[in-house]
Backbone bond lengths (Angstrom), bond angles and torsions (degrees), N, CA, C in turn:
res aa  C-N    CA-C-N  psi(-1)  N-CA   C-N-CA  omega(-1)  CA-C   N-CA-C  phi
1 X - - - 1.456 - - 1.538 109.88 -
2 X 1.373 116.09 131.69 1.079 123.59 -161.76 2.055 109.89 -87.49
3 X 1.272 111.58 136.09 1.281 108.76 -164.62 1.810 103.45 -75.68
4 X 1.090 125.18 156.77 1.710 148.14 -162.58 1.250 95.83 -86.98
5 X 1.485 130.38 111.28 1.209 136.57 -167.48 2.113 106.78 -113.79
6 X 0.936 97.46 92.68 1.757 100.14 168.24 1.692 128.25 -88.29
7 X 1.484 102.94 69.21 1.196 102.18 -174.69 2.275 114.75 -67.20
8 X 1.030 85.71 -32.02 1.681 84.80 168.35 1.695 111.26 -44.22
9 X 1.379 90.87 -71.60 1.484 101.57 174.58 1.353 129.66 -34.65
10 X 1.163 117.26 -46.76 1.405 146.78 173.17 1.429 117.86 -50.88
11 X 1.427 114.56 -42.84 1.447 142.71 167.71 1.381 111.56 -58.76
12 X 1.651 108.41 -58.75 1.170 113.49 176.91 1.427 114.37 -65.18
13 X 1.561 139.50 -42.87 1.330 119.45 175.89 1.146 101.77 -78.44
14 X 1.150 162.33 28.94 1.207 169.88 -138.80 1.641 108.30 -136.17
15 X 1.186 102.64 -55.35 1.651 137.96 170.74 1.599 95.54 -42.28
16 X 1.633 94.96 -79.16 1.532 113.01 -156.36 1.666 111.68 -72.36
17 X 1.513 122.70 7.97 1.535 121.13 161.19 1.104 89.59 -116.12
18 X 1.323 153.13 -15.86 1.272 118.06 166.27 1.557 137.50 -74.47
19 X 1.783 99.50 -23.75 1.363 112.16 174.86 1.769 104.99 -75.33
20 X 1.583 97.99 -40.44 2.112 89.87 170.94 1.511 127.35 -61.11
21 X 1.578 105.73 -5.85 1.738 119.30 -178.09 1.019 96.52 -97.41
22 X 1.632 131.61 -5.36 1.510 107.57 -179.68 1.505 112.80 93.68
23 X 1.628 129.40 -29.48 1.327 136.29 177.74 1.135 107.26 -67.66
24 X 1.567 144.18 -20.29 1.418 122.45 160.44 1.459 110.23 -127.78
25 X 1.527 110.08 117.84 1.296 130.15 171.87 1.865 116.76 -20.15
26 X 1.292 129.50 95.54 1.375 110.19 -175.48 1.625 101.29 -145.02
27 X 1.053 113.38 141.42 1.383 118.65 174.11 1.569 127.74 -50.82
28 X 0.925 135.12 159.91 1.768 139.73 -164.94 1.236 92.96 -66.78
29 X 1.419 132.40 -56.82 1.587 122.86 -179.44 1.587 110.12 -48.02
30 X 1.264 117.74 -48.20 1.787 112.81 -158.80 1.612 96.26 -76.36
31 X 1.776 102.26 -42.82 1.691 96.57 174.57 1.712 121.42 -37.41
32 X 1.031 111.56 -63.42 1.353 134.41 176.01 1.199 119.15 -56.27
33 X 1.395 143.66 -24.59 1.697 153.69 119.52 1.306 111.45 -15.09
34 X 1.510 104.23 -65.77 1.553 111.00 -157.52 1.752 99.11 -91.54
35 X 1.003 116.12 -13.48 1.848 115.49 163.87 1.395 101.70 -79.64
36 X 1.517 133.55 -52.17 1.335 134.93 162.20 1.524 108.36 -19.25
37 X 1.584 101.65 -54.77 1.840 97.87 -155.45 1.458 92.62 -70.36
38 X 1.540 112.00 -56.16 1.715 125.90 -152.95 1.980 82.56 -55.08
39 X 0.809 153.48 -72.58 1.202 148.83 -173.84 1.303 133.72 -43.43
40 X 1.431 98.44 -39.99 1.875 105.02 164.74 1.444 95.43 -76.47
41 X 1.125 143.66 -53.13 1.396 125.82 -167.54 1.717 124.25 -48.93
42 X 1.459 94.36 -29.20 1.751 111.18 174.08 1.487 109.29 -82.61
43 X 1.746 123.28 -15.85 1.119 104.56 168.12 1.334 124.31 -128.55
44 X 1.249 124.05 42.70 1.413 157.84 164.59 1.421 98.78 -58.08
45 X 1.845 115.59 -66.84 1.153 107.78 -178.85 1.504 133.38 -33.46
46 X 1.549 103.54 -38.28 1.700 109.61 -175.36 1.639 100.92 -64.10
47 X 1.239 107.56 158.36 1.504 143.95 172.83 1.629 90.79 -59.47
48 X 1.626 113.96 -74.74 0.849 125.77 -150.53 1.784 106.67 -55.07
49 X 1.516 128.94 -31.91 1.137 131.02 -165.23 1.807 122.27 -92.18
50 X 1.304 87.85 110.35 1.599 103.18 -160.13 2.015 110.55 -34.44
51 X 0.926 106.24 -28.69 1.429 110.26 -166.45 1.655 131.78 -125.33
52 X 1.220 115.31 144.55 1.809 98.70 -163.24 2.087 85.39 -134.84
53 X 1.589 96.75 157.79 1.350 109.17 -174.57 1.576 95.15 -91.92
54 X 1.505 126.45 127.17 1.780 144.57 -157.08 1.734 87.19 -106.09
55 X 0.990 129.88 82.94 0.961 135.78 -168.39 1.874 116.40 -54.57
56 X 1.526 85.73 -48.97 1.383 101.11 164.57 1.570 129.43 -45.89
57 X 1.785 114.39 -57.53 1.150 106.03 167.76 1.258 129.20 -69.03
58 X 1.167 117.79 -22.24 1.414 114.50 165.63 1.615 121.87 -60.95
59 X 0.953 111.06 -33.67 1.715 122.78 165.21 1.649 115.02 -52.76
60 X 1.246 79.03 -49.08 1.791 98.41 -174.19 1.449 121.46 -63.90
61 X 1.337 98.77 -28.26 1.787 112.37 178.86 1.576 103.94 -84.21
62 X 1.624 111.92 -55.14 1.597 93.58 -159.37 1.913 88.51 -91.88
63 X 1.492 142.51 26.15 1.723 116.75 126.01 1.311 139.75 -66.40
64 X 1.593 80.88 -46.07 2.175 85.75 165.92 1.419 104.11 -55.25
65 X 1.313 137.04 -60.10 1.467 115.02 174.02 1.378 135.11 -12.38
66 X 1.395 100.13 -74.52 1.189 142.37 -158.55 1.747 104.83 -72.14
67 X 1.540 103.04 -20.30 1.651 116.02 -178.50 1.969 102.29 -78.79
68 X 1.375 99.02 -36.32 1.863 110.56 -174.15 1.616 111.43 -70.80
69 X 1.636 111.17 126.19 1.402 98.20 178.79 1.710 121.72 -88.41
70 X 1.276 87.32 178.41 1.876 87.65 -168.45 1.963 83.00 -64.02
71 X 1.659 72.85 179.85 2.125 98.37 -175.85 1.252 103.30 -124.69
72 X 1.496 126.31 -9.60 1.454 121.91 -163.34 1.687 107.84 -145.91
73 X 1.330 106.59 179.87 1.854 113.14 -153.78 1.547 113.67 14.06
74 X 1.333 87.21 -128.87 1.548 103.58 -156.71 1.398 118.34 -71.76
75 X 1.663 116.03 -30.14 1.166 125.51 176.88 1.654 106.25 -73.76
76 X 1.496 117.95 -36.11 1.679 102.33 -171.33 2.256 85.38 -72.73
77 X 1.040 97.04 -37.79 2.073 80.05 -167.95 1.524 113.22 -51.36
78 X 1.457 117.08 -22.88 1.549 120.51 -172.82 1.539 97.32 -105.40
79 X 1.067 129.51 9.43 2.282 138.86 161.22 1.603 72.61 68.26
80 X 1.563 138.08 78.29 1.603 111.56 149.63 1.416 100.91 -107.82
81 X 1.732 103.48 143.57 1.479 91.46 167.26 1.737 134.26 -87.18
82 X 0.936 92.13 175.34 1.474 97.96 -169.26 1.807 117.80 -38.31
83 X 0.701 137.95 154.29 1.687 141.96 -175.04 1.820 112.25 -149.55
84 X 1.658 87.47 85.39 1.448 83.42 171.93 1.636 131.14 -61.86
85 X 0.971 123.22 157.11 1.213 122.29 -172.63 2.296 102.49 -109.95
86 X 1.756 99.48 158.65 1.354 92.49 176.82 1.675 125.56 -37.37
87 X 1.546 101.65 -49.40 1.465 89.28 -170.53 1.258 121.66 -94.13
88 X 1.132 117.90 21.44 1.331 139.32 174.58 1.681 108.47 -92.83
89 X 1.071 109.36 -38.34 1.617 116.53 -164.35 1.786 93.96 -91.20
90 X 1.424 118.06 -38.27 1.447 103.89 157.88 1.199 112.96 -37.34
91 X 1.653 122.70 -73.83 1.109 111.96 -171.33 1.574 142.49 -46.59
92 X 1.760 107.18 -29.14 1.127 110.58 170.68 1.550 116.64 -73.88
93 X 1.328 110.70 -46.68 1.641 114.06 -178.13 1.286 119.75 -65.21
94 X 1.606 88.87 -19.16 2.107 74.23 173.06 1.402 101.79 -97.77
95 X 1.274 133.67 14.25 1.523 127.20 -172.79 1.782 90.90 -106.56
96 X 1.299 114.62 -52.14 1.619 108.08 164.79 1.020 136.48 -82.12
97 X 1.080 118.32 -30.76 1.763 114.49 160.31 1.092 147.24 -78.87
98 X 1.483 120.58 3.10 1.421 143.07 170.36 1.609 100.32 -81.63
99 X 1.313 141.42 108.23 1.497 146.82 173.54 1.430 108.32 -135.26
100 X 1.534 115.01 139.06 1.397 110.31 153.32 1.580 146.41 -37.22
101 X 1.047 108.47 101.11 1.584 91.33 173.22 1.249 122.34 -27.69
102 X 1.664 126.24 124.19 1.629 125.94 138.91 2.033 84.93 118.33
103 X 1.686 117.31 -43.49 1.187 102.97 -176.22 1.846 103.44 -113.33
104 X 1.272 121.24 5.49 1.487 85.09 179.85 1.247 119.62 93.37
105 X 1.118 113.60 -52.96 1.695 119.38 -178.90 1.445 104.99 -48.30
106 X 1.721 106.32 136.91 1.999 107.93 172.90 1.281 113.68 -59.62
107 X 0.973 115.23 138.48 1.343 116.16 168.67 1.744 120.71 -77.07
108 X 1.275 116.17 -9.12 1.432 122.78 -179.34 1.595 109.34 -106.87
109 X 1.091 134.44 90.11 2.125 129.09 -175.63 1.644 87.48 -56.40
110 X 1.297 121.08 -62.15 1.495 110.40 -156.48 1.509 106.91 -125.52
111 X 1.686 113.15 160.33 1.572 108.51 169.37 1.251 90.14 -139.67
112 X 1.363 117.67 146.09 1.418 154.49 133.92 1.438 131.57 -79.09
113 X 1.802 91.82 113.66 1.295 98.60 -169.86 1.670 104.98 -121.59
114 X 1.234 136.70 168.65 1.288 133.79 174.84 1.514 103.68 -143.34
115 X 1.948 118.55 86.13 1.622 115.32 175.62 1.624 105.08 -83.89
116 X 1.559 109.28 158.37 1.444 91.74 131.38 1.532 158.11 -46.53
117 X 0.846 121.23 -157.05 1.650 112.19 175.66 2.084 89.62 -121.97
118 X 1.689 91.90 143.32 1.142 90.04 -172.40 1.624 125.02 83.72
119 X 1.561 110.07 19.92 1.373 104.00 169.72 1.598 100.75 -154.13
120 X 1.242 88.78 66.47 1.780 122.07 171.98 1.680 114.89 37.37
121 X 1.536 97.54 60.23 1.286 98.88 -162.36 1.766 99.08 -85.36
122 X 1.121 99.61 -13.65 1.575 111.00 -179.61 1.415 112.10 -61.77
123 X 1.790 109.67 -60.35 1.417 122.30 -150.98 1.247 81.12 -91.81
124 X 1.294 166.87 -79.01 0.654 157.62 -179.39 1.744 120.38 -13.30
125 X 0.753 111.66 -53.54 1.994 124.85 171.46 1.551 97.51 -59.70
126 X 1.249 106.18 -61.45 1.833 116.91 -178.92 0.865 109.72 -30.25
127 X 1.632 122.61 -71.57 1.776 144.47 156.82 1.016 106.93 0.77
128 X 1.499 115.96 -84.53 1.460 150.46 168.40 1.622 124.40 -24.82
129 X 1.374 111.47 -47.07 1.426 133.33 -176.86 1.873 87.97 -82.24
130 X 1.166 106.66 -66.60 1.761 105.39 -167.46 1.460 111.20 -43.84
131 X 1.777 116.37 -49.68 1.136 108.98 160.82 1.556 155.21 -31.41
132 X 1.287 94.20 -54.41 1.205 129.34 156.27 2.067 125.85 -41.66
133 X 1.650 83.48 -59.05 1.466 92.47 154.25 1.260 142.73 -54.26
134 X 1.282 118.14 -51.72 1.120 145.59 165.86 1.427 120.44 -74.24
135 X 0.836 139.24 -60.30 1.563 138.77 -136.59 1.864 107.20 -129.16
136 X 1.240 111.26 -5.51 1.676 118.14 -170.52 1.684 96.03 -76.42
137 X 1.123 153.37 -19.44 1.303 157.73 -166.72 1.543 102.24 65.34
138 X 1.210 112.22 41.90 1.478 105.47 166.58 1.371 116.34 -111.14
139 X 1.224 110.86 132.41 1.663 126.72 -174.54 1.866 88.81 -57.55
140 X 1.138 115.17 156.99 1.504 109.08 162.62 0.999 132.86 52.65
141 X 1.810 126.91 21.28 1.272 120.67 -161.70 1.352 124.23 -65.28
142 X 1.337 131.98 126.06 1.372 131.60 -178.53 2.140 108.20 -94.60
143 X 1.673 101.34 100.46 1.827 85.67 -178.27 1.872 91.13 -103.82
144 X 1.130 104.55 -177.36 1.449 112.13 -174.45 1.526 105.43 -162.54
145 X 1.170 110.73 124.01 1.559 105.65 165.00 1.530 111.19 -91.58
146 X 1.281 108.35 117.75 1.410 113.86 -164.02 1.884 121.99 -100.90
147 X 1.209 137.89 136.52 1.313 143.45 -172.70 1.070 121.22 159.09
148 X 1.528 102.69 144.70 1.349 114.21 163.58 1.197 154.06 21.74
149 X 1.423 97.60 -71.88 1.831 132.83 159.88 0.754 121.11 -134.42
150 X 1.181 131.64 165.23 1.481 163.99 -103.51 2.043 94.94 -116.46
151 X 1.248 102.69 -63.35 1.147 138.73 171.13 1.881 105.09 -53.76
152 X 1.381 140.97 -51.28 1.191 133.18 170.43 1.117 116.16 -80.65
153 X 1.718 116.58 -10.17 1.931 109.56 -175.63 1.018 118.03 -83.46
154 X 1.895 103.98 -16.46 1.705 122.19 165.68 0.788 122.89 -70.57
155 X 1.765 125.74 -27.02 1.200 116.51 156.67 1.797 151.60 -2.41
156 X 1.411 82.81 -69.75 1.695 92.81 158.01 1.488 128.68 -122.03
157 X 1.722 101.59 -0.76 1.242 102.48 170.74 1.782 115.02 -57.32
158 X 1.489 101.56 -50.53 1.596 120.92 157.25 1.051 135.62 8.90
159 X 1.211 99.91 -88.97 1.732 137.09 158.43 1.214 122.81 -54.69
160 X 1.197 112.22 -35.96 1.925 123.23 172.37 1.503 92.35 -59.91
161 X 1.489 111.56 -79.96 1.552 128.97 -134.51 2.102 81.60 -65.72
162 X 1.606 121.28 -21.38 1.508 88.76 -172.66 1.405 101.60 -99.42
163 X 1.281 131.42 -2.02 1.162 135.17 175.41 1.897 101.55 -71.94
164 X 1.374 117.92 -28.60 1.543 115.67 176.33 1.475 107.06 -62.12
165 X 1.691 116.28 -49.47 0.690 115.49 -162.27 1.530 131.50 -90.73
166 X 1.378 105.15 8.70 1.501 138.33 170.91 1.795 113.72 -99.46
167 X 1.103 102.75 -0.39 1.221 108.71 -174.75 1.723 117.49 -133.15
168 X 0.983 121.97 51.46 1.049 124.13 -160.37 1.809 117.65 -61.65
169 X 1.307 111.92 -29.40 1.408 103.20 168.05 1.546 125.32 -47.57
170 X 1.637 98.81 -32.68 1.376 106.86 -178.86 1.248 119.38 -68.45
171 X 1.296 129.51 -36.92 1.380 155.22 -144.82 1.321 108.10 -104.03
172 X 1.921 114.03 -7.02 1.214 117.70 -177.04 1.772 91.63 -125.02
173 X 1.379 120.29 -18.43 1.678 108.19 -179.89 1.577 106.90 -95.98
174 X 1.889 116.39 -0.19 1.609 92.67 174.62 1.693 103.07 -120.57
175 X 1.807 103.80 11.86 1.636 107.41 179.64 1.726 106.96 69.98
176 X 1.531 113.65 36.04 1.253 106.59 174.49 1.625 111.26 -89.83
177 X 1.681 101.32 138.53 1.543 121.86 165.96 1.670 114.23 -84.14
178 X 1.467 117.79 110.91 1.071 114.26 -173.13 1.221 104.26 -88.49
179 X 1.683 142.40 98.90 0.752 130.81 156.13 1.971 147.93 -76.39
180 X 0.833 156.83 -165.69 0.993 154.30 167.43 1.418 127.66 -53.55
181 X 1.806 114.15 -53.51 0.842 146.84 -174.93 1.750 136.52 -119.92
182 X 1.778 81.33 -7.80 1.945 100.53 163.33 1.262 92.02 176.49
183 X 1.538 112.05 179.44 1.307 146.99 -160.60 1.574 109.37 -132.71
184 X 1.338 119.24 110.08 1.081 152.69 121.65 1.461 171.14 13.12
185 X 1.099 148.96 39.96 1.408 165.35 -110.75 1.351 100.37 -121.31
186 X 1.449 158.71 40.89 1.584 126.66 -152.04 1.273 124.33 -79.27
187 X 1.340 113.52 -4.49 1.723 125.93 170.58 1.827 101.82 -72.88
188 X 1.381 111.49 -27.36 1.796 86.36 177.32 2.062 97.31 -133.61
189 X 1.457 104.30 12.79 1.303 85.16 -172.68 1.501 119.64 103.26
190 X 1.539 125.37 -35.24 1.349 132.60 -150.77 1.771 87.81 -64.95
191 X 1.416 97.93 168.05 1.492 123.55 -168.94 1.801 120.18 -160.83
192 X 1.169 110.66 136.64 1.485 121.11 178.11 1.080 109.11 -123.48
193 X 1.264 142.25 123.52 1.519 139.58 172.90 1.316 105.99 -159.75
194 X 1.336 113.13 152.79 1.362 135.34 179.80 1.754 108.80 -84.69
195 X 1.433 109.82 137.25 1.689 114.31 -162.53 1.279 103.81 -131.64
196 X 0.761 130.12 138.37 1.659 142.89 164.95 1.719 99.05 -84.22
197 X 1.044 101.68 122.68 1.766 95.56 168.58 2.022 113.02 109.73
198 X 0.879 97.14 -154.06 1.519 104.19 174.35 1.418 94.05 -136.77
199 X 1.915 90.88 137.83 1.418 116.57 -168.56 1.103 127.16 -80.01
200 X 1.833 100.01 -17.37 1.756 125.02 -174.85 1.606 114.05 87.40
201 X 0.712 88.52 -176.64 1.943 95.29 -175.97 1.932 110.49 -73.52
202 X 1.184 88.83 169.56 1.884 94.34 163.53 1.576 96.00 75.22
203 X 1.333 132.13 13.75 1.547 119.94 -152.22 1.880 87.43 -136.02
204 X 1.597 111.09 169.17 1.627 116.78 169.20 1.439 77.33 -117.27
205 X 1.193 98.90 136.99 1.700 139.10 155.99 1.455 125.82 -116.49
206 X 1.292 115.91 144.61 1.411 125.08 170.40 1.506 83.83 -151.42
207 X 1.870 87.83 130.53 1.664 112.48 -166.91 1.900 87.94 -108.74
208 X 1.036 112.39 -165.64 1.307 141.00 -160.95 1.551 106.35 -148.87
């Protein structure tokens, strides 16, 4: 039997000792993240420490990504899919793979990130939101791209709803309704739509 290979994962701690060695330039906040992770991972082992890194789901989140193609320039005209990058895949694996011991539940509700413009801060969220939709094991999932205006909640609503519709295997293994104005589930209810405002608690969001 062949051993379970998490190269995503791999990337991502990969990431987070190289930025604590000093080999990739990162600010005191991201430093301090990725010493965060490298440190909870060493103390997972104890009894005493509420939470362990699920190695698996973290794998599991940034492939489905990585399965959705871009929506924009040159890469959506040639259908490539998405290609996370190291510090990107930190971000996802430590947002999914951090869970409570015994239930599963994430240990992180929200992350804060601050990209430039122009380094797929969109498709990346999209990713994120679709996931969420799909694949979180929640009966009914309610995601929302949340902001301001009208105009930023499309943001990644955007990119989601054409990534459904560029992807049709997907769109036929989770029974999604692509609608106009959101996305769809009618076997449990689930829903994606873009919101003006705040969505309130109990909900997955990706803000703008």
């Amino acid at each position: 039997m062949s051993r379970k290979s998490y190269p995503n994962v791999n990337a991502a701690n990969q990431y987070a000792r190289n930025v604590v060695r000093g080999k990739i330039t990162a600010c005191q906040y991201v430093i301090q993240a990725c010493q965060r992770h490298i440190d909870d991972m060493a103390a997972e082992k104890s009894k005493r420490f509420r939470y362990r890194f699920d190695k698996d789901m973290a794998e599991k989140a940034a492939k489905f990504i990585q399965l959705l193609p871009h929506t924009k320039g040159e890469w959506a005209f040639k259908r490539m899919p998405i290609t996370l990058e190291p510090w990107q895949l930190f971000i996802v694996c430590c947002a999914f793979g951090w869970v409570q011991k015994g239930t599963k539940l994430r240990r992180f509700r929200e992350v804060y990130t601050e990209i430039p413009r122009k380094n797929g801060k969109s498709a990346i969220s999209a990713g994120v939101a679709l996931y969420c939709f799909t694949c979180d094991n929640e009966f009914g999932a309610e995601v929302y791209s949340g902001a301001t205006t009208e105009k930023q909640a499309w943001e990644v609503f955007r990119p989601a709803r054409l990534m459904c519709k560029r992807t049709p295997l997907l769109v036929e293994a989770f029974g999604i309704e692509v609608n106009a104005s959101n996305l769809n589930r009618p076997e449990d209810g689930a829903r994606f739509e873009p919101l003006i405002g705040n969505p309130g608690t109990g909900h997955h969001r990706t803000a703008q």
